[in-house]
TILOBA-387076 format. One line per 4 residues: their letters; for each residue x negated, z negated, y negated of N, C-alpha, C, O. Coordinates in nm, 2 decimals, always signed. Example, Ala and Ser with C-alpha at 12.3 -4.5 7.8 and 13.67 -1.06 7.14 Angstrom:
BEGIN
AS) -1.32/-0.78/+0.57/-1.23/-0.78/+0.45/-1.32/-0.78/+0.33/-1.42/-0.85/+0.33 | -1.28/-0.71/+0.22/-1.37/-0.71/+0.11/-1.29/-0.79/+0.00/-1.34/-0.80/-0.11
//
This chain:
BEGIN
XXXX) -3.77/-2.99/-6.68/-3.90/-3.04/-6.62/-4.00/-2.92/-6.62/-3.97/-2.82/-6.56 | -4.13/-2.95/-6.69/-4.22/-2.80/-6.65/-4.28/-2.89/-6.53/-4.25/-3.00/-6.49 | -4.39/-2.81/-6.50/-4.47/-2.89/-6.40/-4.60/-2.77/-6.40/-4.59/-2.65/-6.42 | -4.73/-2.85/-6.36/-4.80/-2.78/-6.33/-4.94/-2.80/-6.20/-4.92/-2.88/-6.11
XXXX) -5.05/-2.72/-6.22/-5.15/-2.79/-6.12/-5.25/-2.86/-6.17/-5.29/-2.79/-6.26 | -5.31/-2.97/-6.15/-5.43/-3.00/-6.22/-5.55/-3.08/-6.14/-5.53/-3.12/-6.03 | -5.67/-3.09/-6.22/-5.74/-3.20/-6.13/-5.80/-3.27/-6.30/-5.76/-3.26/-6.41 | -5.89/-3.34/-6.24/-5.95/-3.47/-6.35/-6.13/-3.44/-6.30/-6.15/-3.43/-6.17
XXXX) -6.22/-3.42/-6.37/-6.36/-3.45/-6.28/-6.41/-3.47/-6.41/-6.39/-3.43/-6.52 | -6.53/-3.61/-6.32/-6.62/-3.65/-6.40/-6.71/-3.51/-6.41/-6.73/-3.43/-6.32 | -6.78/-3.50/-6.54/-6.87/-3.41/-6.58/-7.07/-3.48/-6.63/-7.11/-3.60/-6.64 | -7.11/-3.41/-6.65/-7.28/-3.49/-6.69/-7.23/-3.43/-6.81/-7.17/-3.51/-6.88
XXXX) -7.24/-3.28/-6.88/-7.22/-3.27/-7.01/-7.11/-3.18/-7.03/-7.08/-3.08/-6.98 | -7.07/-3.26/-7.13/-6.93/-3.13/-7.25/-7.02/-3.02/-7.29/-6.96/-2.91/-7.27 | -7.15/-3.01/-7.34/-7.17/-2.91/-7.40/-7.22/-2.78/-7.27/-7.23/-2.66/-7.29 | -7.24/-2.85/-7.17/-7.30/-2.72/-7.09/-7.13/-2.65/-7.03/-7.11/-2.53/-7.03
XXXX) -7.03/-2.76/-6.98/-6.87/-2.68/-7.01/-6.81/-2.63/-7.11/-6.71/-2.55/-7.10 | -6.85/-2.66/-7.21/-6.85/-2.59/-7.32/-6.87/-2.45/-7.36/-6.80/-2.38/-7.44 | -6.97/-2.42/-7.29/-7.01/-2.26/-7.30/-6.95/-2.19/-7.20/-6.89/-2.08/-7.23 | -6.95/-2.25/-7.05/-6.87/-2.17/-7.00/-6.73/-2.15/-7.07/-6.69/-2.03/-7.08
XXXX) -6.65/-2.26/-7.10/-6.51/-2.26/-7.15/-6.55/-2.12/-7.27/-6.52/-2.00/-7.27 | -6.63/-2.18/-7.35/-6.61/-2.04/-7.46/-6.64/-1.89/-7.41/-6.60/-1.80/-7.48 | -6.71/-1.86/-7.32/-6.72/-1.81/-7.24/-6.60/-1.68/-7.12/-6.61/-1.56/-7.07 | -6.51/-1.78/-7.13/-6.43/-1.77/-7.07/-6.26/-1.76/-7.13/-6.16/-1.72/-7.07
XXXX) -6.28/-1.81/-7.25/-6.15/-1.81/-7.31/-6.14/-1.72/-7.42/-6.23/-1.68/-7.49 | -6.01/-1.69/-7.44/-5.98/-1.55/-7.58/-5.99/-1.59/-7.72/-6.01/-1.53/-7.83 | -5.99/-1.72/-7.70/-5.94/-1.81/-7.83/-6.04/-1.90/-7.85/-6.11/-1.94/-7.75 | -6.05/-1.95/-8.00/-6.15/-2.06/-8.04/-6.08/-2.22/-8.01/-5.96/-2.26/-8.02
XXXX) -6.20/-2.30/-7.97/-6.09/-2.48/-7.90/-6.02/-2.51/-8.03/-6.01/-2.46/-8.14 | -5.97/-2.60/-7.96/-5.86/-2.69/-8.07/-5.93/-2.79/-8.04/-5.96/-2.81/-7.93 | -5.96/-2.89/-8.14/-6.04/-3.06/-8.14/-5.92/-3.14/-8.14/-5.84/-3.11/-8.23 | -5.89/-3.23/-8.07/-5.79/-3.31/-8.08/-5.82/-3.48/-8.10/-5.93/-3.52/-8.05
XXXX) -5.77/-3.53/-8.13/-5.86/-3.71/-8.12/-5.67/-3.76/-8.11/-5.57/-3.74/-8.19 | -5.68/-3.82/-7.96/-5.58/-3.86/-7.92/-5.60/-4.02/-7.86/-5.69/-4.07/-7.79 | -5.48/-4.08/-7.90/-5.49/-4.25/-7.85/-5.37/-4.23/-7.79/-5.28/-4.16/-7.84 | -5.38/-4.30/-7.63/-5.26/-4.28/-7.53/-5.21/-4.40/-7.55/-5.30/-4.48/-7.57
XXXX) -5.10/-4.44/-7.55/-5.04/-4.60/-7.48/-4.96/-4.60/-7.36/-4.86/-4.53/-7.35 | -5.02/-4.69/-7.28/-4.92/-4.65/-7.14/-4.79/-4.75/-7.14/-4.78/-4.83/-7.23 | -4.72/-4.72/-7.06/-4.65/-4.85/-7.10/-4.55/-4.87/-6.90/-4.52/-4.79/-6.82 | -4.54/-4.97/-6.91/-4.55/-5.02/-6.77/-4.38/-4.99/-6.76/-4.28/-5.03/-6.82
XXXX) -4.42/-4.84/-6.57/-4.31/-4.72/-6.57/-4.31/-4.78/-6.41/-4.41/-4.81/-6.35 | -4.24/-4.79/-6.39/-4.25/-4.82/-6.18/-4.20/-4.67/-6.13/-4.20/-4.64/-6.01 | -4.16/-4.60/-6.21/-4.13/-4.44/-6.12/-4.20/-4.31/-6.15/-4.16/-4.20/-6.11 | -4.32/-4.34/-6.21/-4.43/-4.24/-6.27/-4.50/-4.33/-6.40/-4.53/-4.45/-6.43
XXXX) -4.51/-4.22/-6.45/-4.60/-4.20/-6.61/-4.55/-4.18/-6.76/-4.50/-4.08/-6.80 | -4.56/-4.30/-6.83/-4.47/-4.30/-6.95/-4.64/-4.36/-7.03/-4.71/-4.46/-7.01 | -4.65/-4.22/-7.12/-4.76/-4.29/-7.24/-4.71/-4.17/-7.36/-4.66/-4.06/-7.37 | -4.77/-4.29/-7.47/-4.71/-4.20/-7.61/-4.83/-4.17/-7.64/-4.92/-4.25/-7.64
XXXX) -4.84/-4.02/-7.69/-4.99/-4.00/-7.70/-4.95/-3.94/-7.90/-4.87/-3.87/-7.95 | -5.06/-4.03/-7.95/-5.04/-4.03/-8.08/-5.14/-3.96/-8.15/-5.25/-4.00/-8.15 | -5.12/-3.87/-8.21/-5.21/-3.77/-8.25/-5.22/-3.82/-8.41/-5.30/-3.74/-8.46 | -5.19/-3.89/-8.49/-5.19/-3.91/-8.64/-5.05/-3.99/-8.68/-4.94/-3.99/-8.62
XXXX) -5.07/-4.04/-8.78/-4.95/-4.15/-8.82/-4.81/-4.07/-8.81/-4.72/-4.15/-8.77 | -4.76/-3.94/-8.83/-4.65/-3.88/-8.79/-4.66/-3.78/-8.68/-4.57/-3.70/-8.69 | -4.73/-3.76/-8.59/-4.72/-3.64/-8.51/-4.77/-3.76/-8.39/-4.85/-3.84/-8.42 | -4.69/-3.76/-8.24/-4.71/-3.77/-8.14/-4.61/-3.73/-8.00/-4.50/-3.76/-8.04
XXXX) -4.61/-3.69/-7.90/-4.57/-3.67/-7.81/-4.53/-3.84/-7.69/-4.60/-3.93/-7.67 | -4.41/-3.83/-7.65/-4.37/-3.94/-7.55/-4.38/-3.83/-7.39/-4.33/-3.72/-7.37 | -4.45/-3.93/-7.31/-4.44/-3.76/-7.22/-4.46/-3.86/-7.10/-4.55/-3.95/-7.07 | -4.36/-3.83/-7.03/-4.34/-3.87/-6.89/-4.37/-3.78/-6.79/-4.32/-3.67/-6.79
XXXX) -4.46/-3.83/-6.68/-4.49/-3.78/-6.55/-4.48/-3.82/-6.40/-4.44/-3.93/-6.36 | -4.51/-3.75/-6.34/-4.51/-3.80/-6.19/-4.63/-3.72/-6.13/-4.62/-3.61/-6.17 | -4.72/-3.74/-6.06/-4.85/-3.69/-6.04/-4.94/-3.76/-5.89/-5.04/-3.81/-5.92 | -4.92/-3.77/-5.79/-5.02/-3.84/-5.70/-5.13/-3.86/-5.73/-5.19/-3.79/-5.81
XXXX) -5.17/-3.93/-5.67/-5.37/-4.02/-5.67/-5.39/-3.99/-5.62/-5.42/-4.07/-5.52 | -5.41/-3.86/-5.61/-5.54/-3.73/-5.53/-5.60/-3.65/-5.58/-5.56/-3.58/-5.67 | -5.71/-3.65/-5.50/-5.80/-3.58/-5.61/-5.77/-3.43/-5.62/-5.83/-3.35/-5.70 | -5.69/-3.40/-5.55/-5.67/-3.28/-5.61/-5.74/-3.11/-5.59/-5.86/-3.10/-5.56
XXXX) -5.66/-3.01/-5.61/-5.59/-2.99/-5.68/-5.45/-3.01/-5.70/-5.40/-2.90/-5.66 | -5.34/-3.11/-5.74/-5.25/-3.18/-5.73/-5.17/-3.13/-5.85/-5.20/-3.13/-5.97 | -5.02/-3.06/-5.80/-4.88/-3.11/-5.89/-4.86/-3.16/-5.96/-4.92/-3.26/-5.94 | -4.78/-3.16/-6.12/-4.79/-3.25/-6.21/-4.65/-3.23/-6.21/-4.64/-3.12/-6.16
XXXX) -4.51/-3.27/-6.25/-4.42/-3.28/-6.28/-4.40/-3.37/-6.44/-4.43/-3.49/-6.46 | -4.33/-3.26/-6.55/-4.34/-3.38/-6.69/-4.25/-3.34/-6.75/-4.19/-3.23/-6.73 | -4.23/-3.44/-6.87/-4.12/-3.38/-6.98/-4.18/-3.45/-7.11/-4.21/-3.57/-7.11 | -4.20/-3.36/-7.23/-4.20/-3.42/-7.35/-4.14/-3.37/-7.44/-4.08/-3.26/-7.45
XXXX) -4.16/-3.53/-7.54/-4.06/-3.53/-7.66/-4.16/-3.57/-7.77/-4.21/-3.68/-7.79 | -4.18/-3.47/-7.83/-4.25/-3.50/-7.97/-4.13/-3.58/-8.05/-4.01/-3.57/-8.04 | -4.24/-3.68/-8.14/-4.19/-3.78/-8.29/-4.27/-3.75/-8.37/-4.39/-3.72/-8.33 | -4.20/-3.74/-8.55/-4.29/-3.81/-8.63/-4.32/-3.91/-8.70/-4.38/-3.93/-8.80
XXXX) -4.23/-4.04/-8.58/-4.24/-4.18/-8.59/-4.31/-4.26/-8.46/-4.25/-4.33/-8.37 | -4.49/-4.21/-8.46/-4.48/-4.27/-8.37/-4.54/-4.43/-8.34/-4.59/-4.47/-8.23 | -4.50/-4.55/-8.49/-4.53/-4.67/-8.49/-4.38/-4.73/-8.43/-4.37/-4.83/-8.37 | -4.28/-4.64/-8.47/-4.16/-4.70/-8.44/-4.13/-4.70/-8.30/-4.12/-4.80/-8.24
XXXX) -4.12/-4.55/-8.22/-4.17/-4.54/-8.10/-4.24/-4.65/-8.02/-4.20/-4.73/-7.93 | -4.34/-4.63/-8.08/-4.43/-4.76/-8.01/-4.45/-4.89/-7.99/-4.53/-4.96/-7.94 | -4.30/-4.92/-8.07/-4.27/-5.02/-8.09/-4.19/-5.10/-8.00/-4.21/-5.20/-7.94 | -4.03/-4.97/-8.02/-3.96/-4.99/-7.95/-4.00/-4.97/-7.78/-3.94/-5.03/-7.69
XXXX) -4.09/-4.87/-7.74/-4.12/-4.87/-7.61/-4.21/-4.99/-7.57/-4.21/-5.01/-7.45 | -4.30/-5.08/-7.65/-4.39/-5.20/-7.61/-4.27/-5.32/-7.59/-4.29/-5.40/-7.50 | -4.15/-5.33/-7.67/-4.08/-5.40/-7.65/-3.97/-5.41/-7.56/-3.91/-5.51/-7.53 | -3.95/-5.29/-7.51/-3.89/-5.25/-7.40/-3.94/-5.21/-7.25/-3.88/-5.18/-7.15
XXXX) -4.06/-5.22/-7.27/-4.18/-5.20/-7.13/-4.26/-5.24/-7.13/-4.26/-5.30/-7.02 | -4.35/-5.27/-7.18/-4.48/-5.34/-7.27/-4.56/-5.26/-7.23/-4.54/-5.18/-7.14 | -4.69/-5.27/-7.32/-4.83/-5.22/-7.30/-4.90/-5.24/-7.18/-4.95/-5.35/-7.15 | -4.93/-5.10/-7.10/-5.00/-5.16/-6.97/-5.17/-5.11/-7.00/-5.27/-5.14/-6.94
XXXX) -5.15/-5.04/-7.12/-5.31/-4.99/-7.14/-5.32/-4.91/-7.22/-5.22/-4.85/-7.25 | -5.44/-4.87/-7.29/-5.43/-4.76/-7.39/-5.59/-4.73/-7.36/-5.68/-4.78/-7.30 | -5.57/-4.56/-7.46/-5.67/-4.47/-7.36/-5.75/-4.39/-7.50/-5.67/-4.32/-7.57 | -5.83/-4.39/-7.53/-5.89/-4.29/-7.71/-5.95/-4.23/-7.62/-6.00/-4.27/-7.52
XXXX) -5.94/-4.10/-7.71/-6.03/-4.01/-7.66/-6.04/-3.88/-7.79/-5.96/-3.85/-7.88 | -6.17/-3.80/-7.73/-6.15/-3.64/-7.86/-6.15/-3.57/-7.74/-6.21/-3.62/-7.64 | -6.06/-3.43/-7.73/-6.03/-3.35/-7.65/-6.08/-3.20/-7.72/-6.05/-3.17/-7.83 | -6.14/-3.13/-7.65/-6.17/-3.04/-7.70/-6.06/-2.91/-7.57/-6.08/-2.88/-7.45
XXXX) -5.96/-2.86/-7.67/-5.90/-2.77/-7.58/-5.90/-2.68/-7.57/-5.87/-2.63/-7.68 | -5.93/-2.58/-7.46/-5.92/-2.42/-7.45/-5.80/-2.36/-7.33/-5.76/-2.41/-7.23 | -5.79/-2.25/-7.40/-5.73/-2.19/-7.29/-5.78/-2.07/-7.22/-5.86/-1.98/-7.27 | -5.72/-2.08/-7.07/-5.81/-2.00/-6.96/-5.69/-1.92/-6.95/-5.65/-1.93/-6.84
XXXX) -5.63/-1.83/-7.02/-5.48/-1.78/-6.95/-5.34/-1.85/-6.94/-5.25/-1.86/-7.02 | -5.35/-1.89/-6.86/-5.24/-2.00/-6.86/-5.24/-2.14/-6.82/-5.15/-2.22/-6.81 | -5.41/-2.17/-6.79/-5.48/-2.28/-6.78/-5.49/-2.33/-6.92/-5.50/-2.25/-7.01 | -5.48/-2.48/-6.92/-5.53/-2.55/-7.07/-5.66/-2.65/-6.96/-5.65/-2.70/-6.85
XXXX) -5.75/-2.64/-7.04/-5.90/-2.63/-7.01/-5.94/-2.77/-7.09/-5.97/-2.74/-7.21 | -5.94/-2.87/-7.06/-5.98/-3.06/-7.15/-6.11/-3.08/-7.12/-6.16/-3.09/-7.00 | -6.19/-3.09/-7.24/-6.33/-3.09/-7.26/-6.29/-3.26/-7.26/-6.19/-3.27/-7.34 | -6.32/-3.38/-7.21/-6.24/-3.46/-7.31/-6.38/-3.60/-7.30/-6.47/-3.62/-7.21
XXXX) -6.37/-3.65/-7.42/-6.46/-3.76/-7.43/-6.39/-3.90/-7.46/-6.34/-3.92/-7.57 | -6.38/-4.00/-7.35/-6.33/-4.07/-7.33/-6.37/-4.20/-7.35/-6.47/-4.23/-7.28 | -6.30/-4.31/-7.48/-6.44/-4.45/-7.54/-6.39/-4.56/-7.45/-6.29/-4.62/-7.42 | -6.58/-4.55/-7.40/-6.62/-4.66/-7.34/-6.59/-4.62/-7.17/-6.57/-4.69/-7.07
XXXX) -6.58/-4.47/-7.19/-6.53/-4.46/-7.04/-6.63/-4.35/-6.98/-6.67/-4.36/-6.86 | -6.66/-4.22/-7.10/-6.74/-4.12/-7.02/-6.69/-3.97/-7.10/-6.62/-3.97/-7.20 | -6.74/-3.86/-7.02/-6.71/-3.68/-7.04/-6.65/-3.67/-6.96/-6.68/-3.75/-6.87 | -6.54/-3.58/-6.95/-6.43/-3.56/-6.82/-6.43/-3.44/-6.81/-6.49/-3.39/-6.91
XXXX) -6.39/-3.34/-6.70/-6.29/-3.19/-6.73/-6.15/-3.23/-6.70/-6.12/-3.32/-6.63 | -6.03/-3.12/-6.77/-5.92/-3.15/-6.70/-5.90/-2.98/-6.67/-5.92/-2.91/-6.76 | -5.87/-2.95/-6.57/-5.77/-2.85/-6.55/-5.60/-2.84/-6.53/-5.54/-2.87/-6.43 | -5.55/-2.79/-6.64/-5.44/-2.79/-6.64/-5.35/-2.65/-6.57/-5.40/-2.55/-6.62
XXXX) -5.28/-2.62/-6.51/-5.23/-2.49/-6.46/-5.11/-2.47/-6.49/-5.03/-2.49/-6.40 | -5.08/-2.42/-6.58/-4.84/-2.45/-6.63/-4.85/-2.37/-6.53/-4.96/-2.30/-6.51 | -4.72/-2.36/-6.46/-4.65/-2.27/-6.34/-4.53/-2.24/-6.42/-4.49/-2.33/-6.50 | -4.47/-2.12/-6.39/-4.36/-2.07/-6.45/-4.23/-2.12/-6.35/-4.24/-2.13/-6.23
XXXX) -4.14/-2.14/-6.41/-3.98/-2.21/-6.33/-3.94/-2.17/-6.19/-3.82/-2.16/-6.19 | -4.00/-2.16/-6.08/-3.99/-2.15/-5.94/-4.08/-2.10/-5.88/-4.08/-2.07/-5.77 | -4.20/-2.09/-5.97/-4.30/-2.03/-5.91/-4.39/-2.12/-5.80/-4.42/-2.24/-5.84 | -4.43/-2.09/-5.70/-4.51/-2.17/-5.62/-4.63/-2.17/-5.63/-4.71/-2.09/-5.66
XXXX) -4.65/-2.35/-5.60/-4.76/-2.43/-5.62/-4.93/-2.35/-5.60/-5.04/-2.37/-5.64 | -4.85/-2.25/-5.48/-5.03/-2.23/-5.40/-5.07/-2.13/-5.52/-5.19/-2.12/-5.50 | -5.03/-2.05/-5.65/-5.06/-1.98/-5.71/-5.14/-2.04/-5.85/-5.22/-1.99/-5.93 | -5.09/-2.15/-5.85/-5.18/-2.22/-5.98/-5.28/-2.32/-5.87/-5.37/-2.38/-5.93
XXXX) -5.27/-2.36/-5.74/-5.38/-2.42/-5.70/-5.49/-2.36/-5.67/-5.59/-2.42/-5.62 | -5.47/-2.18/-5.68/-5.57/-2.07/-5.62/-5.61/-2.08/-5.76/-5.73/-2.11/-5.75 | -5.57/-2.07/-5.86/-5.62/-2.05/-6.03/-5.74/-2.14/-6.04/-5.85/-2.09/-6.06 | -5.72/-2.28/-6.03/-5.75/-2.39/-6.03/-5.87/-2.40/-5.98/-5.98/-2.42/-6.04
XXXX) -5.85/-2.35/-5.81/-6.02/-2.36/-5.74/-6.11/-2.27/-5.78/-6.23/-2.29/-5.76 | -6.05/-2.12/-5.87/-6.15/-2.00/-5.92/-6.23/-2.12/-6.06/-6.35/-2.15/-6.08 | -6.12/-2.16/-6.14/-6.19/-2.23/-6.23/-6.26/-2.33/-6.19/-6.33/-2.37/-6.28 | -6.28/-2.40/-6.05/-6.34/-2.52/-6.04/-6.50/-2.48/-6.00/-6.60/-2.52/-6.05
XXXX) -6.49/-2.38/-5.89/-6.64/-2.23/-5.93/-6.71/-2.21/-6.03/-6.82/-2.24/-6.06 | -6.60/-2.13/-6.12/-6.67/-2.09/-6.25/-6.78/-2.21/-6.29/-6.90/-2.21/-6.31 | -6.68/-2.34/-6.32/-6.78/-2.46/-6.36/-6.87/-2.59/-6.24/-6.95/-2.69/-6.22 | -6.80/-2.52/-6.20/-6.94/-2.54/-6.09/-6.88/-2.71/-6.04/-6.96/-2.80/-6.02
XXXX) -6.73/-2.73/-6.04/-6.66/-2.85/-6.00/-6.69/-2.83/-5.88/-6.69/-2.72/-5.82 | -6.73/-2.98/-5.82/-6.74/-2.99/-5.65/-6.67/-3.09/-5.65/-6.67/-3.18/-5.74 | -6.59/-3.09/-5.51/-6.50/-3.19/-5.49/-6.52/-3.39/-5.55/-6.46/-3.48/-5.59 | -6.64/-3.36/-5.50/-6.72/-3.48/-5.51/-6.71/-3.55/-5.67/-6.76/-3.66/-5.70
XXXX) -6.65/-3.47/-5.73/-6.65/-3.47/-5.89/-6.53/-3.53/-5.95/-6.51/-3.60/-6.05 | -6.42/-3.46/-5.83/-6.31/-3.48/-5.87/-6.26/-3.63/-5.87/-6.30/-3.70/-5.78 | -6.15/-3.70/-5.98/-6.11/-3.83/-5.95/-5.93/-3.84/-5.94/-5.86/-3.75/-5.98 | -5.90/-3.93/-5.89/-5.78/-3.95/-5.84/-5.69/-3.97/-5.94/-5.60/-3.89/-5.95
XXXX) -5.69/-4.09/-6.03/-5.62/-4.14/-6.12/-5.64/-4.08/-6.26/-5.72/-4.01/-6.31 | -5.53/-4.14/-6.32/-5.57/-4.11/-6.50/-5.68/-4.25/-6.55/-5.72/-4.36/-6.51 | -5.71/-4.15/-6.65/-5.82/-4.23/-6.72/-5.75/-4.40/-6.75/-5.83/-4.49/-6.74 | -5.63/-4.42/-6.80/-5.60/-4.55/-6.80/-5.65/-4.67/-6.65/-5.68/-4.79/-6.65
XXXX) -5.65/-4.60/-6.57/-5.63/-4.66/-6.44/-5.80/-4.69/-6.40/-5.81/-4.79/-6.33 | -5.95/-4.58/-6.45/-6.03/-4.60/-6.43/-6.09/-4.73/-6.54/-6.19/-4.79/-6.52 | -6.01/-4.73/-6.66/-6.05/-4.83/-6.77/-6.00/-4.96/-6.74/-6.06/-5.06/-6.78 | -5.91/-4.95/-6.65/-5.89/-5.08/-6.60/-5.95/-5.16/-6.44/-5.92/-5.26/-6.39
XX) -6.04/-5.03/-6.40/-6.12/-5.07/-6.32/-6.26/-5.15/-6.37/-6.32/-5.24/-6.32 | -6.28/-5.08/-6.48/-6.42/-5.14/-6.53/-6.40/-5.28/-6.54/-6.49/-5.35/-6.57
//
């Protein structure tokens, strides 16, 4: 199980986090264009996030609906079948929602930094925090709030749930 710290905030623009992220990071982004499928879990978070006809990740979580800065607990398993995958898990859980998006990713150190553009939903940030194997929480949630400064996150910003959960509020 890795686990890390994170939050979710609505943003006005990618391009003005943008600069700070580049700004701020050693490395040039990674563009990602990712389609999530959730699939209906009563003990967390089961979505297959499908990056292209052979490359995707099945990645299970556990996460509270707080805004955070909040715990992530996960495990993944990359395929390079992920129609068959998604087959056998829609027929074995079904589809509770699916989520497109382009991710623009950087890293802050050991922060992974989600520019992310979400259809029909909005611009997001994510802060991600990996914590190393016993290390305590308050050290990636101290990380977290330096980065939520830098970009100028106010609480007010932050949202509780995954993007599936706001798409099914609309």
């Amino acid at each position: 199980m890795a686990r890390n710290i994170e939050i979710k905030a609505s943003i006005n623009s990618i391009a003005d986090c943008m600069e700070i992220a580049k700004d701020l990071s050693d490395s040039d982004p990674e563009i990602l264009h990712q389609t999530d499928y959730f699939f209906n879990c009563t003990n967390g978070r089961l979505k297959l996030r499908v990056f292209s006809p052979d490359s995707a990740e099945l990645i299970f979580y556990t996460r509270a609906n707080d805004q955070g800065p909040k715990p992530s607990e996960y495990f993944i398993s990359r395929t390079a079948e992920p129609d068959m995958l998604r087959e056998v898990l829609q027929r074995s859980y079904g589809i509770d929602g699916v989520v497109e998006k382009t991710r623009t990713l950087f890293l802050i150190g050991r922060t992974r930094v989600h520019l992310d553009e979400v259809k029909n939903l909005g611009e997001f940030l994510e802060f991600e925090a990996v914590l190393s194997p016993g290390e305590h929480i308050n050290n990636g949630i101290d990380e977290v709030h330096l980065l939520m400064d830098k970009f100028g996150i106010k609480k007010t910003n932050l949202i509780t749930g995954a993007y599936i959960d706001l798409i099914k509020q609309k």
